[in-house]
C-alpha positions as a printed Julia matrix, in Angstrom:
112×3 Matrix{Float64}:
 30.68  35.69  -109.5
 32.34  36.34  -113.18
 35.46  38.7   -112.79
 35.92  37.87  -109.09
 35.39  34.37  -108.75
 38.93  32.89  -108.36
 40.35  33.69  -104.83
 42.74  32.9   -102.42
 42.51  34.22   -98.75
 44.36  33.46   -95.63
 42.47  32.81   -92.6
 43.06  31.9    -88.76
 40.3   29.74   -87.68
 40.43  29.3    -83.62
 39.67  25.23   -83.46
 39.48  25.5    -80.05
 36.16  27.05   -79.47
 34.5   24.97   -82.05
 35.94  21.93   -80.42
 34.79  22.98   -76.86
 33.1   20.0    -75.4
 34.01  17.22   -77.82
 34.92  13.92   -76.52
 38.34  12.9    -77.04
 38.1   10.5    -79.83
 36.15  12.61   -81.71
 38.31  16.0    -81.78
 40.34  15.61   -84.9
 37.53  14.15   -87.46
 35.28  17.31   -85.83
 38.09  19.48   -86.78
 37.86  18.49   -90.82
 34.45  18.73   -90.51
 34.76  22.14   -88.77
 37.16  23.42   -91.55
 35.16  22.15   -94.21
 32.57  23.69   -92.75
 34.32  27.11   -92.49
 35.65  26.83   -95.99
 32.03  26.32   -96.96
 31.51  29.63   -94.96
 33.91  31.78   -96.65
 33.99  31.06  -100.06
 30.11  30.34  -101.24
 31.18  26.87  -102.56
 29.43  23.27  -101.64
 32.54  21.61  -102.6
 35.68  21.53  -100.19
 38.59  20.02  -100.84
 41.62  19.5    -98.27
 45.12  19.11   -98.95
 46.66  15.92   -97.62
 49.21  18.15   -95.77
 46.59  20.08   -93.83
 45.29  16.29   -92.89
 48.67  15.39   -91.33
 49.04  18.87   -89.96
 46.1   18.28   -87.79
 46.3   14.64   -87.13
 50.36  14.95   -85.97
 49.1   15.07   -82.01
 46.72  12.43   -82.5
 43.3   12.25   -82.53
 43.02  14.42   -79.23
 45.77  16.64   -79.66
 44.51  19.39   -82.07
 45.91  22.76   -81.95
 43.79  25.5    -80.83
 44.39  27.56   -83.79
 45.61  27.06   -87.48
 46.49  29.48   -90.18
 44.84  28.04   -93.31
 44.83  29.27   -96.81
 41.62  28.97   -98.7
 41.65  29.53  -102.62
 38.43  29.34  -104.82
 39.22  28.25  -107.88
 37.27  26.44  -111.26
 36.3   23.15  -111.63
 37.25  21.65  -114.79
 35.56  18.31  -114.86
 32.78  18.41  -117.49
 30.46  16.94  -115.25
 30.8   18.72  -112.24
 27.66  20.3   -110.49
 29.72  23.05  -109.2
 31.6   25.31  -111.43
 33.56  26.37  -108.59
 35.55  24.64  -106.09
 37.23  25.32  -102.21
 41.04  24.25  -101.59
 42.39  24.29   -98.46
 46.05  24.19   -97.11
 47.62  24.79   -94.14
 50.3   27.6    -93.56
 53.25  27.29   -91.57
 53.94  30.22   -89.22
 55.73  30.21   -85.73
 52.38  31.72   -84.01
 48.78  32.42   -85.13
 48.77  35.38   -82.69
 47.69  39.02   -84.16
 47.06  37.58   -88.07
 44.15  39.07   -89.84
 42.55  37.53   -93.06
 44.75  38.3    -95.95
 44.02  37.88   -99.86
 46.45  36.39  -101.33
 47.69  37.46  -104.83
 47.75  34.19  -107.35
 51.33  33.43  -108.71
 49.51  32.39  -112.1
């Protein structure tokens, strides 16, 4: 990963099916770890960061109430802290969009 390293994708992850079964009170902490775990996934990197507006975005129906699907935007980018074991990094942020229905993972081209 030289050239290509730093990436930003948008991705529909269906929370519902990896959420099938969990007990009530333990939906939305499953669902960070299930995002995390996605993020992970997708972009080869140990460490996963989430923005604090994806954190109210999927705590706003309570600990029980977590949508079944959320549109998420993933970028890859470098770690600058000298002493970091990874070089590269996962942030993820939610996307606002009136329905998840029909979206396909997108890369995103970097404003920068």
């Amino acid at each position: 990963m030289a050239l290509q390293d730093v990436v930003t994708r948008e991705y529909t992850i269906n929370l519902h099916k990896r959420l099938h079964g969990v007990s009530f009170k333990k939906r939305a902490p499953k669902a960070v770890k299930e995002i995390k775990k996605f993020a992970t996934l997708h972009m080869g990197t140990s460490d996963v960061r989430l923005d604090p507006k994806l954190n109210v975005q999927l705590w706003k129906r309570g600990v029980q109430g977590v949508e079944k699907r959320l549109r998420l935007r993933i970028s890859r980018k470098r770690n600058d802290e000298e002493d970091a074991k990874d070089k590269l990094f996962a942030f993820v942020e939610p996307v606002f969009v009136p329905t998840t229905k029909g979206l396909n993972t997108v890369v995103v081209e970097d404003e920068a």
